[in-house]
C-alpha positions as a printed NumPy array, in Angstrom:
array([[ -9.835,  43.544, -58.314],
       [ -7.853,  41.911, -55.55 ],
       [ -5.371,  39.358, -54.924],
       [ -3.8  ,  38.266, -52.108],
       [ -0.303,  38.57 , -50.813],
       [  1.129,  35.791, -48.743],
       [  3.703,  35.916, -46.429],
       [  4.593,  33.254, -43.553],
       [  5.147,  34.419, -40.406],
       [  5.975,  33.09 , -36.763],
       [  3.927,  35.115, -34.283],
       [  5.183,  34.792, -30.76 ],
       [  2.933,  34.919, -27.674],
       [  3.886,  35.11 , -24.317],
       [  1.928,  33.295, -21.88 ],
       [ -0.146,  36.2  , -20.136],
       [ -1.781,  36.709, -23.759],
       [ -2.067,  32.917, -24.455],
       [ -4.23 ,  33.36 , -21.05 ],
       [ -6.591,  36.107, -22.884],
       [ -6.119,  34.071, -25.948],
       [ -8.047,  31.018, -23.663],
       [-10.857,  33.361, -22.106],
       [-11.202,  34.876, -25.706],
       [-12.433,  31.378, -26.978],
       [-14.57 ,  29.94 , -25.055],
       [-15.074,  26.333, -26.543],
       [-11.965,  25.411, -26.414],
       [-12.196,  25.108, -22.657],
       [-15.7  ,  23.22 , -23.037],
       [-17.707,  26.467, -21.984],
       [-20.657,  28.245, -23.518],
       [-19.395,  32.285, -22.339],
       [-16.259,  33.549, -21.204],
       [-14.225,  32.108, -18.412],
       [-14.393,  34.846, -14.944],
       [-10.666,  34.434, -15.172],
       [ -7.683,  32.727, -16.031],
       [ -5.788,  31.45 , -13.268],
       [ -3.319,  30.448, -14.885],
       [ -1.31 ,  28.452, -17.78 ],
       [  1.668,  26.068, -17.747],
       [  3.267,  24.228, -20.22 ],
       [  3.077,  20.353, -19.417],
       [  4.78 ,  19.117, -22.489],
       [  7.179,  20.804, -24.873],
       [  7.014,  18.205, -27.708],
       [  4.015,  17.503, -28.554],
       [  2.774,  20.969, -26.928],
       [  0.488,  20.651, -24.103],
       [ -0.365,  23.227, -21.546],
       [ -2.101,  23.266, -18.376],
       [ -4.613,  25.855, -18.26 ],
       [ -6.24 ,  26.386, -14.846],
       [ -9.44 ,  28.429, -14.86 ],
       [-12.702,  29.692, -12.826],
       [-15.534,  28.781, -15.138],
       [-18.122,  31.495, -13.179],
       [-18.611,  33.365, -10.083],
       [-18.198,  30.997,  -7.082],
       [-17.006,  28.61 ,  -8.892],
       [-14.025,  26.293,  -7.902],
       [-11.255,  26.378, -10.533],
       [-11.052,  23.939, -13.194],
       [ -7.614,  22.502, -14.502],
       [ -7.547,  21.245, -18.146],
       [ -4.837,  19.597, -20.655],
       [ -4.726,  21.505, -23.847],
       [ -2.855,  19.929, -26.477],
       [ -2.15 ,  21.867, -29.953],
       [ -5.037,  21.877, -31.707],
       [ -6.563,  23.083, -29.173],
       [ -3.773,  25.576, -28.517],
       [ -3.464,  26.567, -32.156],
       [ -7.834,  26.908, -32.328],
       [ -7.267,  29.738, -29.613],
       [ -5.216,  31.554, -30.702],
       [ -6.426,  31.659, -34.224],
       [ -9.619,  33.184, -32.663],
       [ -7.426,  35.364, -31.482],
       [ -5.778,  36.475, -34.144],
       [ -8.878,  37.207, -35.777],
       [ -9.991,  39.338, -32.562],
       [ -7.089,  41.309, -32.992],
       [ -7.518,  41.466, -37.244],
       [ -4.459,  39.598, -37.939],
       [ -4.985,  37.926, -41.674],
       [ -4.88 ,  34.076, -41.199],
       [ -5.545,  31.795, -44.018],
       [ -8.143,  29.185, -42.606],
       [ -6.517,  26.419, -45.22 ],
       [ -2.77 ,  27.284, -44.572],
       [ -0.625,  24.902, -42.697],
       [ -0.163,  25.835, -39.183],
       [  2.362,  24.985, -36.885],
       [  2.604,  25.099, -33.427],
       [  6.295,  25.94 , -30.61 ],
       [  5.773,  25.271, -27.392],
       [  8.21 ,  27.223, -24.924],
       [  8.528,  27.753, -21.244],
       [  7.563,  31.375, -21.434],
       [  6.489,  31.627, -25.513],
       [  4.041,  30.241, -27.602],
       [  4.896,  30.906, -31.173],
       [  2.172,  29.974, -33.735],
       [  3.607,  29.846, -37.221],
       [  1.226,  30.457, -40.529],
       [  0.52 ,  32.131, -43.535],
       [ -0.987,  35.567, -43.533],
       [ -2.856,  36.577, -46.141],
       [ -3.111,  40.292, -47.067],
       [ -5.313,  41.426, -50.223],
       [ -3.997,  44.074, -52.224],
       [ -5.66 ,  45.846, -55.178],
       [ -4.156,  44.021, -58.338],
       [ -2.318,  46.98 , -60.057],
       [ -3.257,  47.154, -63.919],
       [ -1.051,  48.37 , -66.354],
       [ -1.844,  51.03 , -69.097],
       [  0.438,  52.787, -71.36 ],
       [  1.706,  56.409, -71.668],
       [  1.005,  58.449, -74.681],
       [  4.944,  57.829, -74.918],
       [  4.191,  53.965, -75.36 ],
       [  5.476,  53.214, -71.522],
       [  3.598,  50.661, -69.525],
       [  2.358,  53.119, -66.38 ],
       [  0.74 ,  51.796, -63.116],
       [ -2.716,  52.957, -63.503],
       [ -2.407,  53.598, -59.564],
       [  0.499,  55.804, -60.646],
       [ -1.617,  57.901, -63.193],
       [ -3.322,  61.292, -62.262]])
């Protein structure tokens, strides 16, 4: 038996792993596979966050500029959260920070636990059965 411990967090990216974060997830930048690289990314707008993200789709290619805006922001780096095996609730409220250098995505993680179940001592104490040898 499970259950689930919550606990809110702000995780804070820098930019250079927002850039991964990007070539990581794929559709958000309208492409089938991988980006071959990242050129770069720029925040355009601070409130509501948008960022620039300039890109070469493939070899040869010429790079490609785009306007992100939070959803799509927050939809990358939830992939890559789960890339990495960080815990996020897909129902919990999500919020997105915009900074010059930072992108801090704030959410619920959600961390299952074994439920602990109680039994008593042949003294009549309530023990932990993970407790118990």
């Amino acid at each position: 038996m499970f259950q689930d411990i919550v606990d809110v967090r702000q995780i804070r990216f820098p930019l250079p792993v927002l850039s991964l974060a990007l070539a990581k997830a794929p559709a958000v930048l309208g492409l089938v596979r991988e980006p071959l690289e990242i050129l770069r990314c720029e925040p355009v707008s601070l409130d509501p966050p948008s960022l620039r993200a300039v890109f070469r789709p493939g070899q040869g290619a010429e790079p490609v500029s785009l306007l992100l805006s939070a959803p799509a922001l927050a939809a990358a780096l939830i992939a890559y959260c789960k890339l990495i095996s960080l815990p996020i609730s897909r129902n919990a409220d999500k919020r997105l920070v915009l900074a010059r250098e930072w992108v801090t995505l704030e959410t619920e993680l959600r961390c299952p636990v074994p439920s602990p179940t109680a039994s008593v001592s042949p003294s009549g104490v309530p023990v932990l059965a993970s407790s118990q040898m």
